[in-house]
C-alpha positions in Angstrom: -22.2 -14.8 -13.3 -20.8 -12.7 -10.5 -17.8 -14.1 -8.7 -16.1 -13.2 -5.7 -12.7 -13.8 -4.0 -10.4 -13.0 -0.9 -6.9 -13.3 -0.3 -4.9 -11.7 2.7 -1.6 -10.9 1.4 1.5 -10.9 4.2 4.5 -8.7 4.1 7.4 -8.7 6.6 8.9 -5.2 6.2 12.3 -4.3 7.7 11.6 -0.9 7.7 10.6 2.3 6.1 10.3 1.8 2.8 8.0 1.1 0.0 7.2 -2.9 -1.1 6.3 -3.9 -4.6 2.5 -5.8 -4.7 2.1 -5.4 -8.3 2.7 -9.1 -9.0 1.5 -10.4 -6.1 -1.7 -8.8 -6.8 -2.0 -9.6 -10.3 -1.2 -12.6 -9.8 -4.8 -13.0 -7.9 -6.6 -11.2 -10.0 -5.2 -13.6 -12.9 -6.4 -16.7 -10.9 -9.6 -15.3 -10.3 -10.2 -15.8 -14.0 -12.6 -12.5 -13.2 -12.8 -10.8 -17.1 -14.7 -7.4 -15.7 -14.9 -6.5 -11.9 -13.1 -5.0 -9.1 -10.3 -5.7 -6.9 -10.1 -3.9 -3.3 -7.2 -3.7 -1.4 -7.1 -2.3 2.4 -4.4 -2.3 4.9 -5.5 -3.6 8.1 -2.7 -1.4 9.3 -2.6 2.1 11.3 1.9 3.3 10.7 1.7 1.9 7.2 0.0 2.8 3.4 -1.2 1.9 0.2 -0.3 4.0 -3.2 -0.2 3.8 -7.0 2.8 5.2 -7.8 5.2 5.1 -10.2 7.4 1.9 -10.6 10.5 2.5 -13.1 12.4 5.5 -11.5 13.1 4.3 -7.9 13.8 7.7 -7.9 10.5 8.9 -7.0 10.0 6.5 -4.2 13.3 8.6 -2.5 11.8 12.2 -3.7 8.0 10.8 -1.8 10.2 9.7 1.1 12.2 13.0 1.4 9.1 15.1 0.9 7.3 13.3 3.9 10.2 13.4 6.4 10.0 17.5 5.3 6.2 17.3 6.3 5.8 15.0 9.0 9.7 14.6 10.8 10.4 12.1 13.4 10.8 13.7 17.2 9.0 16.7 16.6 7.8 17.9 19.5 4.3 18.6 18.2 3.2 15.3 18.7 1.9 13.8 22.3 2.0 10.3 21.3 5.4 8.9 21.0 4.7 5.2 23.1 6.7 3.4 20.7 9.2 6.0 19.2 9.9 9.0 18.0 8.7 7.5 14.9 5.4 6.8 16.0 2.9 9.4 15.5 4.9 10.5 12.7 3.8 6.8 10.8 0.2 7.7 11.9 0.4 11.1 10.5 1.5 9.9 7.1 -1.0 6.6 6.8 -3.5 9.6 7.5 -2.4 11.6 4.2 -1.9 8.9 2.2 -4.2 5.9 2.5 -5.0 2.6 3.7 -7.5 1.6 0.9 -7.0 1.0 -3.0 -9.9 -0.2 -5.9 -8.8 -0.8 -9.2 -11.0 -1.9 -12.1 -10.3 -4.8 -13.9 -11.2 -4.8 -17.6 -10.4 -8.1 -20.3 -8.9 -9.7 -17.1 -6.4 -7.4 -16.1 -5.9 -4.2 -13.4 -6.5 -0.8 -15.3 -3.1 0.0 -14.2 -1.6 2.7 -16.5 1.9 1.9 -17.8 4.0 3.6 -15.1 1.7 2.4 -12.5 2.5 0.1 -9.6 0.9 -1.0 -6.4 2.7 -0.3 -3.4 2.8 -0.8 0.5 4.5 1.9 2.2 6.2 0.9 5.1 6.1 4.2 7.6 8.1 2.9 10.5 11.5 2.5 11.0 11.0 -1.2 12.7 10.2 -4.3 10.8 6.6 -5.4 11.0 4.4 -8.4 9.5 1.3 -6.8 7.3 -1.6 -7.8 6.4 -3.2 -6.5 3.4 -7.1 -8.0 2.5 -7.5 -8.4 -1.0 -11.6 -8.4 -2.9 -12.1 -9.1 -5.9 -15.5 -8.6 -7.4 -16.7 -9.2 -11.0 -17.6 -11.7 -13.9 
């Protein structure tokens, strides 16, 4: 029989960095006691991302957060809309390249995560702010 759930997870960020929703997430989809499906995951947030990245070498978390501050710096003059910072557009800018939406199958119970693989919000400004990621999941 087909099953489905929501959740809205919170996160209070202090800033730009990544958060860790691997457990959180799994915990859910554990709960859910949902054997084959789907769990969908979307930030109801414009300055802020979702990503599968790696989770053992913080590491690469730096290197993604280098590269983007390369591609997208706060201040530059390029950008007209700067109402709450110089940091402003610059957030919008990177949720555009990255994303705001995940799906991840889930197969024998459990996200088709590969070993490496961990479920991140990406906090893109440099102010704290409360999140609100919706959580689906849809299966049997």
């Amino acid at each position: 029989m087909l099953t489905q759930h929501s959740y809205t997870i919170e996160v209070s960020t202090t800033g730009r960095q990544f958060h860790d929703l691997t457990k959180e997430v799994s915990k859910q989809v554990e709960n859910a006691k949902i054997s084959e499906g789907l769990v969908t995951l979307h930030l109801q947030h414009t300055s802020a991302s979702l990503l599968i990245q790696e989770n053992a070498d913080p590491g690469v978390r730096r290197d993604l957060e280098r590269f983007m501050a390369r591609v997208c710096p706060d201040g530059d003059p390029i950008f007209e809309h700067n109402y709450e910072g110089s940091d402003d557009m610059p957030a919008h800018v990177r949720t555009a390249l990255t994303a705001v939406n995940l799906s991840i199958p889930i197969i024998k119970g459990r996200m088709t995560l590969g070993t490496w693989q961990g479920i991140f919000l990406w906090e893109h400004r440099h102010a704290g702010h409360q999140r609100k990621v919706t959580m689906h999941l849809l299966g049997q």
